[in-house]
C-alpha positions as CSV (number, residue, x, y, z in Angstrom):
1,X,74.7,-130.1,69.2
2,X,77.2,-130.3,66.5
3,X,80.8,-131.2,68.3
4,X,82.8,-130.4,65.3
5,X,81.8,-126.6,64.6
6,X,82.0,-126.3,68.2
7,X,85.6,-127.4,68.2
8,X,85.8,-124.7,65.7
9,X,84.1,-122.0,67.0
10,X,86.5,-122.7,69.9
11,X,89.6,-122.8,68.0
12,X,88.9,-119.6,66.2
13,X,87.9,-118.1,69.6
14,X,91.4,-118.9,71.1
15,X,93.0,-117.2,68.2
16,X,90.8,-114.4,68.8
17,X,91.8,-114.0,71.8
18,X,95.4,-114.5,71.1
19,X,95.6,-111.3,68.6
20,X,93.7,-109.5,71.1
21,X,96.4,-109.4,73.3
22,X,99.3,-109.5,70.9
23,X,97.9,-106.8,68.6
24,X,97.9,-103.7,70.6
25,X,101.7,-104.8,72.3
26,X,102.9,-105.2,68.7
27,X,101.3,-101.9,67.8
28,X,102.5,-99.7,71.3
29,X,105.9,-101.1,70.6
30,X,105.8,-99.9,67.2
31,X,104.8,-95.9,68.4
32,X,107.4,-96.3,70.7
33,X,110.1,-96.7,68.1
34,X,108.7,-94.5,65.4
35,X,112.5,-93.4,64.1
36,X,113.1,-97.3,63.2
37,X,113.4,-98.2,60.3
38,X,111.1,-101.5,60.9
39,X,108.4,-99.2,62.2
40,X,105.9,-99.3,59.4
41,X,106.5,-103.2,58.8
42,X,105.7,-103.7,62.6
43,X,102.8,-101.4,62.7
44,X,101.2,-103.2,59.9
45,X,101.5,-106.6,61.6
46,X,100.0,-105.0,64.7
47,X,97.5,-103.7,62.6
48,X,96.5,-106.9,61.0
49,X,96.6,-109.1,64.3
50,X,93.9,-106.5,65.3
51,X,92.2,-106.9,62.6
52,X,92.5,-110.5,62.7
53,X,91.3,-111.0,66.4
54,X,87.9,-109.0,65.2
55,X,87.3,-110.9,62.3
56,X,88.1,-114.1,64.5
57,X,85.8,-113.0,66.9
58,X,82.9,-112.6,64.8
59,X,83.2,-116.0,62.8
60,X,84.2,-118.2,66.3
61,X,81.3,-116.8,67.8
62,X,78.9,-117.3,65.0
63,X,80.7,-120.6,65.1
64,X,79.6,-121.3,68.5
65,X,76.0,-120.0,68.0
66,X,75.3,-122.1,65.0
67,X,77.0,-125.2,67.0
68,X,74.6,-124.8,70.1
69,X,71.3,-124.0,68.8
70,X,71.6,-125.3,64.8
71,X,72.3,-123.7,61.6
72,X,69.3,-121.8,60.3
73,X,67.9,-123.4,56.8
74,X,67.6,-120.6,54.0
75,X,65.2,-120.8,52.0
């Protein structure tokens, strides 16, 4: 077991995580003051925390994966 990508993979995870739940508030609270003039700023970083939290995801858990059972070789 490699103990560094699985610090990682665990890291990334927790940011995951993290933008999961900030994401969506940032992005409700930006439909619910759609006549400000900060709206489209705030619903673009609602947008990329979303964004971020998937692509966090998808590396921390290949992170994780590749920590527990070893990195595939390529040939």
């Amino acid at each position: 077991m490699n103990k560094a990508l699985l610090q990682q993979g665990l890291k990334q995870m927790t940011y995951a995580i993290l933008c999961a739940f900030t994401g969506p508030v940032v992005i409700m609270q930006a439909f619910q003051n759609e006549g400000h003039p900060l709206y489209w700023p705030v619903l673009l970083v609602g947008l990329l925390l979303s964004g971020g939290a998937i692509a966090w995801g998808f590396t921390g858990i290949r992170n994780l994966v590749d920590a527990i059972l070893g990195k595939k070789r390529r040939r």
